[in-house]
N, C-alpha and C positions, 0 to 999 in steps of 0.2 A: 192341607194335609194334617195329619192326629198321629199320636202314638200311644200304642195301647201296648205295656207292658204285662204277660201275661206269665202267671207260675202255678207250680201243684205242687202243694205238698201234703207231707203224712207225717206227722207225730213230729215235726221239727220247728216247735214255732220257736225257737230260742233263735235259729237260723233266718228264716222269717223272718224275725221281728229285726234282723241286721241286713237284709236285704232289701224290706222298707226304709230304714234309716239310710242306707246307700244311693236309692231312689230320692230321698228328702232331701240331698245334698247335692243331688244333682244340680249342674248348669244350669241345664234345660229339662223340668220335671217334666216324666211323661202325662198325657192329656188322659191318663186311667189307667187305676193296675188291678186286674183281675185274678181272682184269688180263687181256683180248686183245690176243696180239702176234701182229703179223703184220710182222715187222721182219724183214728180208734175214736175219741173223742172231739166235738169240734172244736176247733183251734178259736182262740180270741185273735180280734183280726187288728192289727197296729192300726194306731192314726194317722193321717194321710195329711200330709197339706193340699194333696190334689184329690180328683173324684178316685173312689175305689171299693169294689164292691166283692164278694165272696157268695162261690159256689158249693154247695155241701154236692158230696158224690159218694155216698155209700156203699164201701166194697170191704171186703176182706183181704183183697189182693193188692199188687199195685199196677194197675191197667195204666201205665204211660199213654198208651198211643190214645186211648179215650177220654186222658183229663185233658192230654192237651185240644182234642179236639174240640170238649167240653167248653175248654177257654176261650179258643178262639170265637167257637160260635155264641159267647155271649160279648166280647167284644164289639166296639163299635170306629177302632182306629181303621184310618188306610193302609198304615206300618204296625206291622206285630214285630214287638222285640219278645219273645221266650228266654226266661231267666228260671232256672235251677233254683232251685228253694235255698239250695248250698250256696248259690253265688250272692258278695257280694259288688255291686255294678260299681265302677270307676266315678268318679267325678262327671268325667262327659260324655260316656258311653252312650246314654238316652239321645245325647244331641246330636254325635256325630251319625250314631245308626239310623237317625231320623232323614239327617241329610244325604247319609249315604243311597238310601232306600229311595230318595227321592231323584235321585243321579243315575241308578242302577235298576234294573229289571234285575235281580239275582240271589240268590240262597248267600245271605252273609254272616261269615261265623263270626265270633268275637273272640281276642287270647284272652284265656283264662290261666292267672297265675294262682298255684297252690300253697295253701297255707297250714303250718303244722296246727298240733293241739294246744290251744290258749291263746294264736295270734292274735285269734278274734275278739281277745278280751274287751268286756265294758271299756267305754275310753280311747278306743283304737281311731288311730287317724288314716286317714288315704298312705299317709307317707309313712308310716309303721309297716302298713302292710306290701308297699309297695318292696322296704326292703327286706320283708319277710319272705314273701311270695315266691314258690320256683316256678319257670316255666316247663310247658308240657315237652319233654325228650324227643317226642315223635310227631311234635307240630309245630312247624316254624312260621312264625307270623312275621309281617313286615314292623319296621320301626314305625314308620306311619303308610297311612292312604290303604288304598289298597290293592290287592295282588291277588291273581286268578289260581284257582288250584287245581291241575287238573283231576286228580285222585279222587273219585267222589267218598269213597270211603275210610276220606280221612274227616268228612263231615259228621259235627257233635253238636248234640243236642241242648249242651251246656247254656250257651250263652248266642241265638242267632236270630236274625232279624231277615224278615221278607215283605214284601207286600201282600196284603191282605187277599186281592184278586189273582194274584200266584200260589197262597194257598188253598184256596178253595178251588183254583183249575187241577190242582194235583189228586184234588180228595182230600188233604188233609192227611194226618197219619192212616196208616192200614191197621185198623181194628182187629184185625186177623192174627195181628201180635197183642198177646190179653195180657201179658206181665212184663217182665225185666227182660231185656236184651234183644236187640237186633233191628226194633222200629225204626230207628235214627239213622240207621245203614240202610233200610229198604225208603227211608224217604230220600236221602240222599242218591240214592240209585236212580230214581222214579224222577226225581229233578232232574240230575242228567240226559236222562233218554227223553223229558220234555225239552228240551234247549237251553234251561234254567240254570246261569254259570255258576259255580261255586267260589265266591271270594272269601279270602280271610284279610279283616279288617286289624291292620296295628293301632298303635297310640293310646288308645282308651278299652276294655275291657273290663273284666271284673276278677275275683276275687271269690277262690272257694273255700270253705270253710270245712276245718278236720271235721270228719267222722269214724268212726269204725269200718275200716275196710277190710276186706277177705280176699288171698290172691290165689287161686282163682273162686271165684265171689259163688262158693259153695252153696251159701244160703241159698241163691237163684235159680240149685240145679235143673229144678222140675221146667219153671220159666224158662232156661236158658235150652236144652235138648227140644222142647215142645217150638221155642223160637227160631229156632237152627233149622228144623226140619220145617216149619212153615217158609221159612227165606229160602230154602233148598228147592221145594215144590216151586219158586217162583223163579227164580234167579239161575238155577242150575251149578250153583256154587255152594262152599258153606261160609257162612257169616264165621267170628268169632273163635278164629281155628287156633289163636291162641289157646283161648279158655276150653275149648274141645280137645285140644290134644295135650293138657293137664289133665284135663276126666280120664281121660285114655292112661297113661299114664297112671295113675291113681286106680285103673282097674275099673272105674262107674260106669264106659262106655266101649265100645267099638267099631269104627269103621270097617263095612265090606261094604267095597264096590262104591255104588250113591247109597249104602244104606248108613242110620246111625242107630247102632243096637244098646237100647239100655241092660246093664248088667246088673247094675243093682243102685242103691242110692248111699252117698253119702253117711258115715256115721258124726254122732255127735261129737267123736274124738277129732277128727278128721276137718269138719266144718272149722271146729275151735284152733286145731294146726295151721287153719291158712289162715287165719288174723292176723296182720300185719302191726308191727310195732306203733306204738300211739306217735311217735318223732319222724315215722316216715311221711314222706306230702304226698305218695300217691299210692 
């Protein structure tokens, strides 16, 4: 059996470049990491001690569900571990998701602990960030091994590992979601109703790296209304009712009935309001 680590990213290669070093440091390096950019410019791709190759994906936007799929299908592992451009991987995260994958038919998430602005400084060890890092409030991972969840829509696309012949039985992500929000909740759906368990894996994880975040993440609005209402036509629910009943709130939108009415968009006052401080971790 192989493991093929697989990421996408856009305009983040400083990120990148500490999530290949994460990977380098690994226990057990993966058997290949597979690189889609879709960055303004193409990204310079780090040095690898292991094989590692990079996809150019020309967009304007950021089509989640197609880079990933992109990735997968230029991979040649039987375990795909998917890593967030932001995350960096644990020490033995590569190893343990290898073995797990190889124990388990099942959707495996990994904890990801948050990291402020500068944790990630030049120089950072595992053990800096270990005591840096918060965990996620609204997902509780096991100390070790692991533990079945049954919520599927507490599954994140952050940090999770499947077998390669589990994701191609699924389709893969639904292309049908073309930007920011909602894919990782319609795949985690889609696993469920195959029989495909959701675990969350303790002990080894990774490590997210600060960015500018937005609460509720304005910038996506277009993405995020056009994503709601694609998961509504499927699912009969609404994805993301957090961030939808902010827009509400804020006057952008309206629920009647199964309907979700745009009212207007977002200004740039508005956008710049929900930025959240650079010292918050999430």
């Amino acid at each position: 059996m192989s493991l093929s680590v697989l990421t996408i990213v856009k305009n983040r290669s400083d990120h990148l470049a500490n999530l290949v070093e994460g990977l380098r440091r690994s226990a057990q390096a993966p058997d290949e990491l597979v690189i889609v950019d879709m960055s303004d410019q193409p990204v310079d791709l780090p040095k690898t001690d292991f094989p590692s190759h990079g996809v150019r994906l020309e967009t304007d936007g950021l089509p989640l569900a197609r880079a990933r799929n992109l990735a997968a299908a230029h991979a040649g592992g039987d375990h795909l571990l998917f890593l967030d451009v932001d995350c960096i991987p644990m020490r033995d995260l590569a190893g343990l998701m290898d073995v797990a994958l190889g124990r388990s038919n099942a959707l495996i998430c990994a904890e990801v602990r948050y990291l402020g602005a500068g944790d990630a400084a030049p120089g950072w060890t595992e053990t800096d960030l270990m005591q840096c890092g918060h965990a996620h409030p609204l997902r509780a991972f096991p100390q070790a091994g692991l533990r079945p969840e049954a919520n599927a829509g507490l599954f994140w696309s952050l940090a999770f590992g499947l077998r390669r012949e589990a994701f191609e039985a699924l389709g893969g992500f639904d292309e049908r979601f073309t930007g920011y929000g909602a894919e990782d909740t319609d795949f985690g759906f889609r696993a469920r109703d195959a029989g495909l368990p959701l675990l969350f894996m303790g002990s080894a994880g990774a490590f997210h790296q600060h960015h500018g975040v937005f609460d509720p993440p304005l910038q996506h609005f277009d993405d995020i209304l056009a994503n709601a209402e694609t998961f509504h036509r499927i699912w009969g629910v609404w994805p993301m009712t957090g961030w939808l009943s902010a827009f509400e709130r804020i006057g952008l939108v309206r629920r009647e009935g199964e309907r979700l009415v745009r009212l207007r968009a977002p200004t740039p006052g508005e956008i710049e309001a929900a930025r959240k401080p650079s010292h918050a971790p999430f």
